[in-house]
N, C-alpha and C positions, 0 to 999 in steps of 0.2 A: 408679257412683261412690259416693261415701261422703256423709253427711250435715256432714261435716267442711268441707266445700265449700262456697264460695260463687259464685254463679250472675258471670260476670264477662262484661262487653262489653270485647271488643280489636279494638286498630286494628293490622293485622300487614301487613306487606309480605310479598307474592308472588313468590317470585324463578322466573327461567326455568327451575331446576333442579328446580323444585316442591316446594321449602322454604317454609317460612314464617320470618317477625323479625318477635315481639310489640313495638309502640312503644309502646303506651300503653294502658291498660285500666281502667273503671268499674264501679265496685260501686255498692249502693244499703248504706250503714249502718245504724245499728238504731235511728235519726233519720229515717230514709227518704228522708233526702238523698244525693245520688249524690258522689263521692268521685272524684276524676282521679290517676291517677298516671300519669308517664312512666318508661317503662326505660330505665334510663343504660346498664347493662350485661346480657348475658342471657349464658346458657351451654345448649344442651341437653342434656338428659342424656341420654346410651346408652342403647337399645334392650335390657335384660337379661332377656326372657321377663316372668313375673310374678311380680311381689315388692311389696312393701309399701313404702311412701317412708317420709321424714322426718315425712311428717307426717299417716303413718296408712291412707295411701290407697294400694288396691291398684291397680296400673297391668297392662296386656299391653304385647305388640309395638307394638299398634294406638295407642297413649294415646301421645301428641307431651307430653312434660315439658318444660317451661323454667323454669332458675333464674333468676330476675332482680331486679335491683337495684334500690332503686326509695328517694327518698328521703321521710320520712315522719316530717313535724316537724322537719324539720332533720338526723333520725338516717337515713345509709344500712341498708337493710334487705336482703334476700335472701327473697326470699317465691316460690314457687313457681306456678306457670299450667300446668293441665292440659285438653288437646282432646284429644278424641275426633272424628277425622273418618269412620272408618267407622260409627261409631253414631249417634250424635245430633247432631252437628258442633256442640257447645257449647263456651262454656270455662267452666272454675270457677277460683275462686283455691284454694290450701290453705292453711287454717287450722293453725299447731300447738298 
């Protein structure tokens, strides 16, 4: 992954089809306080080989992307969650 990333805890439901829906996910910020957001809406993005995202980071097949909504101050946002279940089973947020 990219340094653009930041290291995120999600809370994702499990579906029978072995999908995953991120609901909610924590960062720590640069106070070292942890920060809660919920996903109102998510979308995942298609599987298109390897390519470069919005917001710099290069994904595979393997990299699960969700765009997701999230509000943030009052202002709806669209911020990006990317896992790696074959490598390291983390999530990161991206950064743009």
């Amino acid at each position: 992954m990219d340094e653009q990333l930041i290291e995120a805890d999600v809370i994702c439901e499990h579906k029978t089809d072995s999908s995953i829906i991120p609901i909610r996910f924590r960062i720590v910020n640069n106070q070292g306080e942890n920060q809660i957001f919920n996903v109102k809406k998510y979308r995942q993005a298609p599987k298109l080989g390897t390519y470069k995202t919005k917001d710099g980071v290069f994904v595979s097949n393997q990299t699960e992307v969700f765009e997701c909504q999230v509000e943030i101050l009052g202002i709806k946002k669209m911020v990006r969650l990317y896992y790696e279940p074959e490598k390291d089973k983390r999530w990161f947020l991206g950064i743009n």
